[in-house]
N, C-alpha and C positions, 0 to 999 in steps of 0.2 A: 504494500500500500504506500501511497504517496504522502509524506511528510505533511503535516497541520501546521500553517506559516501562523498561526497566532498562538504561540507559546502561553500564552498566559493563560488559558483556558486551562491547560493541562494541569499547571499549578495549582489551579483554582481547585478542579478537581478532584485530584491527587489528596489534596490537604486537605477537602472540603469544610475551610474555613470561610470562601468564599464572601469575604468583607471585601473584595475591592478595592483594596487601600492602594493597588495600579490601577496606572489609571486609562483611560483611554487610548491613549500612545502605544503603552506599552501590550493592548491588546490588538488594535492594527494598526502596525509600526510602523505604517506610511499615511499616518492621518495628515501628516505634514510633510513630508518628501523636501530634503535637502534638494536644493536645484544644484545640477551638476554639469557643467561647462563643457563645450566640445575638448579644450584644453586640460581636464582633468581624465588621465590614464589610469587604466587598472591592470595590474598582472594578474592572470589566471589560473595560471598551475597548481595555487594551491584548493581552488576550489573542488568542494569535496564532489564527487560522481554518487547519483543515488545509489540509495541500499536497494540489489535488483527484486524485483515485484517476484513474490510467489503466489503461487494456488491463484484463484478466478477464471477455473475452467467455466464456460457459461452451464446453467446450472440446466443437466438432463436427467428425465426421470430413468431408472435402468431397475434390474435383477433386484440391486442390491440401493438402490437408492428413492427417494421422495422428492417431490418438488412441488411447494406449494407458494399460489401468489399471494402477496400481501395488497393486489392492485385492489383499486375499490376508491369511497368517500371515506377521507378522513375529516378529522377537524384543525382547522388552522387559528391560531391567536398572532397577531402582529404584535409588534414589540412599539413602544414609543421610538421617533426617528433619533431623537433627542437625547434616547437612554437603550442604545441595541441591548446592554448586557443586564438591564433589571431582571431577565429571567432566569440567568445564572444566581441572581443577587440570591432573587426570594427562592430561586431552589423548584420554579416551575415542573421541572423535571421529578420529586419525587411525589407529588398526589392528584396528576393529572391537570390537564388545562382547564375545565370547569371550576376547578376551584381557586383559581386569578380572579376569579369574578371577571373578566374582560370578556369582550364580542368574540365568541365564536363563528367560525366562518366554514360552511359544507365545501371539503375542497377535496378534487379529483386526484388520484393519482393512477397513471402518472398524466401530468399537465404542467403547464409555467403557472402561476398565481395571478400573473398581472392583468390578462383580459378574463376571469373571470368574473368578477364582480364588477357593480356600476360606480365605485369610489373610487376613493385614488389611493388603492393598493397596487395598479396598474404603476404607480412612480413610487413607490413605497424603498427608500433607502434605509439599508440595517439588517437586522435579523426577523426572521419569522419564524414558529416553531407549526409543527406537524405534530399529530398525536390521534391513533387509534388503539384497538383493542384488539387481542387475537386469540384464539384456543389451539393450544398442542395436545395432542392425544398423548397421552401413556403408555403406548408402544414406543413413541419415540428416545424415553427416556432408559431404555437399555437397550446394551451394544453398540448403540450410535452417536455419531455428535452431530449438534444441530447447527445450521449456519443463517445467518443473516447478510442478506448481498444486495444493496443498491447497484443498478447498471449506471446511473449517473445523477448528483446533485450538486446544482448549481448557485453559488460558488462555492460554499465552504460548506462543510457540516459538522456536526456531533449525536451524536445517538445512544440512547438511554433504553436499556429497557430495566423495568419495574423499578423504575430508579436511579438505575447500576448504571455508568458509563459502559458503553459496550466496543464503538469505533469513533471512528473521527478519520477527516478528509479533508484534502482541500485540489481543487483543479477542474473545473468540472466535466463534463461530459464523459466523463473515466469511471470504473467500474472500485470498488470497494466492499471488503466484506470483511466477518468476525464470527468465531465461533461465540455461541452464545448460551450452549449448555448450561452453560453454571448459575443463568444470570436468568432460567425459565421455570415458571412450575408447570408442568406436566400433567395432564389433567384438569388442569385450570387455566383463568383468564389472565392474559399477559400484555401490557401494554408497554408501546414503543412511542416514544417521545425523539422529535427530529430539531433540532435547532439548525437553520437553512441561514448564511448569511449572505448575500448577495452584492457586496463591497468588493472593488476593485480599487489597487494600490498601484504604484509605479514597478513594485516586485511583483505581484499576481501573473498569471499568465493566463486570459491576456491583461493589460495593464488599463488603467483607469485610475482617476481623482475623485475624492470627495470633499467638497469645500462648503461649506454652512453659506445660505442666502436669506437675507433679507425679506420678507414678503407682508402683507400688508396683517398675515397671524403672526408672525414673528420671525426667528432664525430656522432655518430649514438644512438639514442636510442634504446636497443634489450630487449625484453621481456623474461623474460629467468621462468619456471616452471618448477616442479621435474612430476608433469602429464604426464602418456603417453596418451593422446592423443592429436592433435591439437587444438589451440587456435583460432577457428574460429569465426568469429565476424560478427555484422550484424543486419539487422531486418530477424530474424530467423521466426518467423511463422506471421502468418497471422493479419491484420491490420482492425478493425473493427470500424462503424460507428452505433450507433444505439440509438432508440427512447424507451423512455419508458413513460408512463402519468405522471403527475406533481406529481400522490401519485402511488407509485406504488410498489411492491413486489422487497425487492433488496438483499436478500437471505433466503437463504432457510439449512437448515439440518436435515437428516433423519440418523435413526438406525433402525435395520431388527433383526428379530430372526424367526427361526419358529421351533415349537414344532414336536415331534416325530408321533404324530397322525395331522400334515398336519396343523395348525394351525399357519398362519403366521401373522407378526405383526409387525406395523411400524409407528414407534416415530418419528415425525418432528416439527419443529418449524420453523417457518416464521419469518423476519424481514422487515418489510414497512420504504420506504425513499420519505421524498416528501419537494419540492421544497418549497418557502416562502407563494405562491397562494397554492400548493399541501397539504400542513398543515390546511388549511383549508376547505377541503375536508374531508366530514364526512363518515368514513366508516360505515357500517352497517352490513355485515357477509362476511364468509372464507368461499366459499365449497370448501371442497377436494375432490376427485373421483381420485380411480384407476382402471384404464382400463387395463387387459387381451391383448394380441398381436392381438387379435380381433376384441378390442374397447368394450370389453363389460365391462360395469362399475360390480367391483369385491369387493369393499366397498368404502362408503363415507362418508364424515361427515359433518355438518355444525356449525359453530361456530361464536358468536356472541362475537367482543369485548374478543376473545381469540386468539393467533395467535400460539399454540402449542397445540397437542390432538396425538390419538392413536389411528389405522385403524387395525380392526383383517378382519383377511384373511381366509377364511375355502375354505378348502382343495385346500391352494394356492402352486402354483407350483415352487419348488424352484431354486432357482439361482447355477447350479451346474459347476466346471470346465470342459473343453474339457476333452472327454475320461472318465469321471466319470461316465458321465448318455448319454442316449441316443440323449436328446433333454437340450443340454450345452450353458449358458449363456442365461437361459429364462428372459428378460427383461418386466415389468408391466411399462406403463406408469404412472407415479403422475402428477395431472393437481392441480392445483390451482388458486384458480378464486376469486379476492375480489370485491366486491360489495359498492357502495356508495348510499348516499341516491340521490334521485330524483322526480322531482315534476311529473316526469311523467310516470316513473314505480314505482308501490307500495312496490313491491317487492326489490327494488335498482336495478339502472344502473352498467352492469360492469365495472370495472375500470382499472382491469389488470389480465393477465392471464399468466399462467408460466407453461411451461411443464418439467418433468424433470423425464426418464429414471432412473427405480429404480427395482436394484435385490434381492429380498429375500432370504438373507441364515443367519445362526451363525457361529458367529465365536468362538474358545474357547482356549486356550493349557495350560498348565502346566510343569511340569520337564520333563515329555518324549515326547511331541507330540503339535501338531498341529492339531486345530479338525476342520471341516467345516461339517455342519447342521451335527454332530455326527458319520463322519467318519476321521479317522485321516490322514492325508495328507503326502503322499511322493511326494517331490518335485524334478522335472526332467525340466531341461530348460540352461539358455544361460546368460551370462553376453550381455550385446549387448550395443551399439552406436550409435545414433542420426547418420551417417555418409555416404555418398554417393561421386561419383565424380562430380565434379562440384559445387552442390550445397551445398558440405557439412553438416552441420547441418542443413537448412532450409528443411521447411514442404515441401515434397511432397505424394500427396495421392497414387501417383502411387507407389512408393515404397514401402508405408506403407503397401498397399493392398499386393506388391509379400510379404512380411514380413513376415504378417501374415501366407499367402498360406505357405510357407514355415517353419514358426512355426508348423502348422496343420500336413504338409508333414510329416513331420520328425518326429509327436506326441508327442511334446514338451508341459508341462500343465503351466510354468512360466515361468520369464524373474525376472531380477534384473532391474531395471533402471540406471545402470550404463554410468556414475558417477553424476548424477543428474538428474531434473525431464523430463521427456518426456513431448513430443507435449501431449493437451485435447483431438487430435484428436486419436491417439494411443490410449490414455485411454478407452475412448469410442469403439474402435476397441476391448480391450482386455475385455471388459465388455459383448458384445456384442455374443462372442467367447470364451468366458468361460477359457482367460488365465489369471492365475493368477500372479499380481505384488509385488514382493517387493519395494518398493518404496524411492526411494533414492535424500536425499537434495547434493548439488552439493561439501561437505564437502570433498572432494578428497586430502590424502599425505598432512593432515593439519600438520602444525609445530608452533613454536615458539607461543605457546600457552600465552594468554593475554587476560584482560577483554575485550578491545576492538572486538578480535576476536570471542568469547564469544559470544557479542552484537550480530553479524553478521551473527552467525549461529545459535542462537535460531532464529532468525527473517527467516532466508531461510528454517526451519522446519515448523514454524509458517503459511508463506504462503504456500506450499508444502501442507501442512495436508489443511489448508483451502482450499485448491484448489480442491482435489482430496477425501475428505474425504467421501462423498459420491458414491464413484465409489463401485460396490459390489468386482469388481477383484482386488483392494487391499488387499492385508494378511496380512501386515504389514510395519512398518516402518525403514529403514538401517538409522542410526545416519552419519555414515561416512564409507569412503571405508581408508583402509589400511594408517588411521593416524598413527601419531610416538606417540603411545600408551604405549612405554618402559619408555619413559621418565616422571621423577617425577613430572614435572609440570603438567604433564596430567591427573593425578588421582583426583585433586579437579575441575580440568575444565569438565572430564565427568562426576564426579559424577551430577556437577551443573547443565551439559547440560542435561545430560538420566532424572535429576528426573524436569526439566522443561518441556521437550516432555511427560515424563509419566502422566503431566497434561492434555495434549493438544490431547493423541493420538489413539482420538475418536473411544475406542474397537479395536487398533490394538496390539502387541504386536510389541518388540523396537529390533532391531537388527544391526548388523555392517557387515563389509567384514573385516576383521583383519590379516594383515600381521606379526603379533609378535608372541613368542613364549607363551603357556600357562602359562610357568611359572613368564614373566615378563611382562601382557600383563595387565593395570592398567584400561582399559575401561569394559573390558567381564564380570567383576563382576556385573555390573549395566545392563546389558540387562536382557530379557527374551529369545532369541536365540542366540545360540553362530554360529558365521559365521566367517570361515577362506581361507583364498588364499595362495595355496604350490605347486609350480612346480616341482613336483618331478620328476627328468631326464632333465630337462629342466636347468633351473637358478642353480640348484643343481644335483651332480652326474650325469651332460650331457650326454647323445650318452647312459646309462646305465638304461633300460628301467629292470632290474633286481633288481629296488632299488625302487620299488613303493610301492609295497603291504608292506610289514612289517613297514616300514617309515612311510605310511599314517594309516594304522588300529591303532599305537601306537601312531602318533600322535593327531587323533580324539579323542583318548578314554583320551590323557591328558586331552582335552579341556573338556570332560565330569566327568574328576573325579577331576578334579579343581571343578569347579563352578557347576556340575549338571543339567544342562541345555539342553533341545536340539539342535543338533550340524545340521549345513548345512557346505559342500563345497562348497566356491563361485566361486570360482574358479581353475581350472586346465587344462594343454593344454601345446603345442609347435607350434611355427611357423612352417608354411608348406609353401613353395612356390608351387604354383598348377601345376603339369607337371611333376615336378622335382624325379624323381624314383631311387630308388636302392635293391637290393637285395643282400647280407642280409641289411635292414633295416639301411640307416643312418640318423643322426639327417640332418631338414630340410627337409626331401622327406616326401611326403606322408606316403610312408610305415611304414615310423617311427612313424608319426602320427597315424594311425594305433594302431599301435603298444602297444602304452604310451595309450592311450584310453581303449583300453583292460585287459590292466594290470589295469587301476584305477577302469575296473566294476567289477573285482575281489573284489578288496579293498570294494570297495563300496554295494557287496552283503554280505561281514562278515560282514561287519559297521551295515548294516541294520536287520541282525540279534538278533542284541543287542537290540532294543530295542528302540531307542534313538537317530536316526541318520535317519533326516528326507529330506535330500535332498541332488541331486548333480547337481551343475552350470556347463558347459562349458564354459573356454571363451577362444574364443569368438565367437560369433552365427556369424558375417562375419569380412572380412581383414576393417580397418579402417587406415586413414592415422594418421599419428603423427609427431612430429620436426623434422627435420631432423637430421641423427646421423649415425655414421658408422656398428652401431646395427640394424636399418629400412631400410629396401630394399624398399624405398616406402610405406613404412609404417609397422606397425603391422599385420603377416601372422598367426594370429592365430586362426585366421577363421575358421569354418566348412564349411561356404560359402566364396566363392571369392568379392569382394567387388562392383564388378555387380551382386552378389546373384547367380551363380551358383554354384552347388556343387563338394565340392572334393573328392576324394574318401572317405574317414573317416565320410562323412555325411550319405553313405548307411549303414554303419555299425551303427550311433548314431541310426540312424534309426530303424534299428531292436532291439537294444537295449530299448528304448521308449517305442515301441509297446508292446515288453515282457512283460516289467513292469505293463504296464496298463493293458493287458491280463490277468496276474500272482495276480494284487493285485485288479482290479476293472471289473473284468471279460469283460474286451473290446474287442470289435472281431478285426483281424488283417484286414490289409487292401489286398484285394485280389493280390496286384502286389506285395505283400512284400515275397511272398517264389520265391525262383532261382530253377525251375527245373536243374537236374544235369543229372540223369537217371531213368531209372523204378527202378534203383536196389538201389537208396540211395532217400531215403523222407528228405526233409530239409523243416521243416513247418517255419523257420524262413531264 
């Protein structure tokens, strides 16, 4: 688990003296942020590299295991803005939130808090607390131990049950959990208390200020970030309970290659965790078996007293992107079954069992390309955002599912995870569906670079790779999106961060979204892809959709004759309001979107003539809301989709565009409703 940046909490509870006598500062130690000078250097070496992430295999029911949700309505209390940690004070945490006497609030989980109610919880700076009820059955409490697993809260948390501190976190969109046996009655009712704080410091990742304002009730705390999108908070995805045996299987990590003549092959290692009784639980052998989408075992192994080995695959079926192969995102099952001894099987009783969805491909690139199982990759897809109305950032599958359809629609083969990591359940979804991710830690418009910030973001890489390193739709890893990469302090900070992830970043290649110029841009040296975002017409030369193609071909080809790398655009686009028409073309209407789209697949068909220019992003795949500003009509319109996922005009066109490509370079058949009859006398096969 990732480190709790507000030490004083721990203090607090530790001692459970909890007078407060620290004071605000000292609980988030950037209520006032030292301003720090381009001129002011830091050395890096000594900063510490996280403690590596264990166990948080996502949580499946099996043989030997339970899984139950804790999703549902809970109850919410908000904290005064003025006093976030009064409910540390009075000790909320040990007799329930009805007894604060405060407004309780019916809240979703999982959801963000902000647009559900009609107040203004919606801007609410500080802490909020979570609190429901729950019953464990009595079976559970021998032989097993029980686990408590957030898939993600945003930003910080702490969690209590019957009282009792149980975990703590901070980083959000990342997974956490804790055993919580000791801290359940069994047979009774068990309540879990969440203290959610939603502050953003110059150290957090991503970074943000909170400075007290003026207003005509008095001083207010206002969260203020250079991020465009909204700062929604919450328990964002789903809330797990679950059983594993006293010795049991608590991760796992595979690697995949497969040879040219069909020859697949996959390196894992297992790690066992067992309780005080579970350590004394004698194993006896690992089988592995991987099953075919059939169930028919495809190779296996058994091992004695070894808990890492290597399964060849003959004439195994490979794990290919949408659009590539016919039959995209082929998933094998890996089982894994350990064995203990027994007086009353000879052979050993099992002890636990894990299954775990595994795609067979390689991965490779060099100075010009991107390779998967030996063909090189042009990458077509979408910046995109966790973001819906209502629920904002919290998991829903129903959306996930149009997402996807809609990915598929359009013949989109990637996505960015912009600007931080997505739901397990998306992942899974893009695994499944053969889209491929860049995968991105939540490093968004990082600034005033310092070892502490440093600490915070190898650690939200750290669990990020842990979390997802196993997925086959991962290609690679984005360091950060559009940091102040100009500035001098930043050249010893990426060098430290790219070459600690280039430890860690289990056969992927390391990349960024880079808003600076080639020639002053001190991170693009240290990757293995170069990735840039330029609004050309847009932020630059407005309403002048006459200034794209020369602009971007000479700008790509700097980035390529700087550093030699291969180039992706991450980004490109203009807001659209959907409805909104004109002819001839103005900025804002559709047509104009249109338009600027057009002009960039120009740009983007010389680009890729070269040689060397392996992808292009839209962003953004739908409209998302952001701060409020006199710039946001409601949000960010930059959409291909409207922000209930319908399409605006410029999605039928990305559309055919898509298809071409795949057509042109991996011989894909079009989709029969994608030609517009016009007449007998003109054929439009696009």
């Amino acid at each position: 688990m990732g480190r709790l940046w507000i030490p004083a909490i721990f203090l607090l509870l530790s001692s459970l003296q909890l007078q407060l006598a620290s004071t605000e500062d000292e609980y988030f130690v950037d209520a006032h942020p030292k301003e720090l000078t381009d001129s002011l250097l830091f050395e890096y070496d000594d900063v510490r590299r996280p403690t590596p992430t264990k166990g948080l295999l996502y949580p499946r029911d099996s043989e030997t295991r339970e899984v139950r949700s804790l999703d549902g309505m809970w109850e919410l209390v908000r904290s005064d803005p003025s006093d976030p940690l009064q409910g540390i004070r009075d000790k909320w945490f040990t007799g329930g939130l009805r007894k604060t006497g405060r407004e309780i609030i019916s809240m979703p989980v999982p959801a963000s808090y902000n647009d559900i109610t009609t107040d203004s919880l919606r801007d609410h700076v500080g802490t909020v607390w979570y609190e429901r009820t729950f019953f464990v059955p009595r079976s559970w409490e021998a032989i097993q131990r029980t686990w408590l697993r957030f898939s993600s809260v945003h930003y910080s948390a702490v969690v209590w049950i019957n009282g009792k501190n149980a975990t703590s976190h901070s980083i959000g969109h990342l997974p956490f959990e804790s055993e919580i046996s000791g801290l359940l009655s069994f047979g009774g009712n068990n309540r879990i208390t969440v203290m959610c704080d939603n502050r953003l410091s110059n150290r957090t990742i991503p970074q943000g200020s909170v400075y007290n304002a003026a207003t005509d009730n008095g001083s207010v705390p206002v969260q203020s970030y250079t991020f465009d999108f909204f700062n929604y908070a919450g328990i964002h995805r789903s809330v797990h309970l679950y059983t594993t045996p006293l010795l049991h299987i608590s991760d796992l990590e595979v690697t995949t290659q497969i040879s040219n003549d069909g020859l697949g092959r996959i390196d894992y290692r297992v790690w066992l965790d067992g309780s005080k009784e579970g350590l004394l639980v004698q194993p006896t052998h690992l089988r592995v078996q991987l099953r075919d989408k059939d169930g028919h075992v495809a190779a296996q192994q058994i091992n004695e007293a070894v808990y890492h080995g290597t399964l060849l695959v003959v004439n195994a079926t490979p794990w290919w992107p949408y659009l590539m192969h016919s039959d995209p995102g082929y998933l094998y099952n890996l089982q894994f079954e350990l064995f203990v001894d027994s007086k009353e099987e000879e052979s050993g009783a099992l002890q636990d069992t894990y299954r775990l969805p595994v795609g067979i491909r390689s991965l490779s690139w060099d100075n010009d390309s991107l390779v998967l199982n030996g063909k090189p990759l042009y990458l077509r897809g979408f910046g995109r955002h966790e973001d819906s109305d209502i629920r904002g950032k919290g998991l829903d599958n129903a959306l996930l599912a149009r997402d996807f359809n809609l990915l598929k629609w359009i013949g989109a083969n990637a996505y960015r995870t912009s600007h931080y990591p997505y739901s397990e359940e998306s992942m899974q979804f893009a695994d499944q569906h053969g889209i491929m991710i860049i995968d991105e830690c939540p490093a968004v418009n990082i600034d005033i670079f310092e070892p502490q910030l440093l600490e915070h973001h190898m650690s939200s890489l750290e669990q990020l790779i842990h979390r997802d390193r196993n997925h086959p739709s991962v290609i690679a890893w984005s360091v950060a999106n559009e940091p102040r990469s100009t500035k001098q302090r930043a050249l010893k900070y990426f060098e430290s961060l790219v070459k600690y992830a280039r430890d860690i970043a289990h056969g992927r290649p390391l990349t960024a979204a880079i808003n600076a110029n080639s020639s002053t841009c001190h991170l693009a040296q240290f990757l293995d892809i170069v990735g840039f975002n330029r609004y050309n017409s847009w932020y630059q030369n407005s309403g002048r959709t006459d200034m794209i193609i020369n602009l971007l071909t000479k700008e790509a080809q700097s980035w390529r004759d700087k550093f030699g790398k291969p180039v992706i655009q991450f980004e490109y686009g203009g807001d659209t309001m959907e409805g909104m028409h004109s002819l001839p073309a103005f900025i804002w209407s559709e047509e104009y979107q249109v338009e600027l789209f057009s002009r960039h697949f120009r740009a983007f068909d010389e680009l890729r003539g070269r040689g060397w220019f392996i992808g292009e992003f839209v962003w953004n795949f739908a409209d998302f809301r952001t701060a409020q500003t006199i710039t946001r009509v409601g949000g960010n319109k930059k959409g291909v989709f409207t922000r209930n996922r319908q399409p605006k005009e410029v999605a039928h066109i990305l559309r055919r565009r898509y298809f071409a490509l795949a057509n042109e370079l991996d011989m894909s058949e079009l989709p029969e409703d994608l030609p517009i009859y016009i007449s007998k006398h003109i054929h439009n096969e696009l």
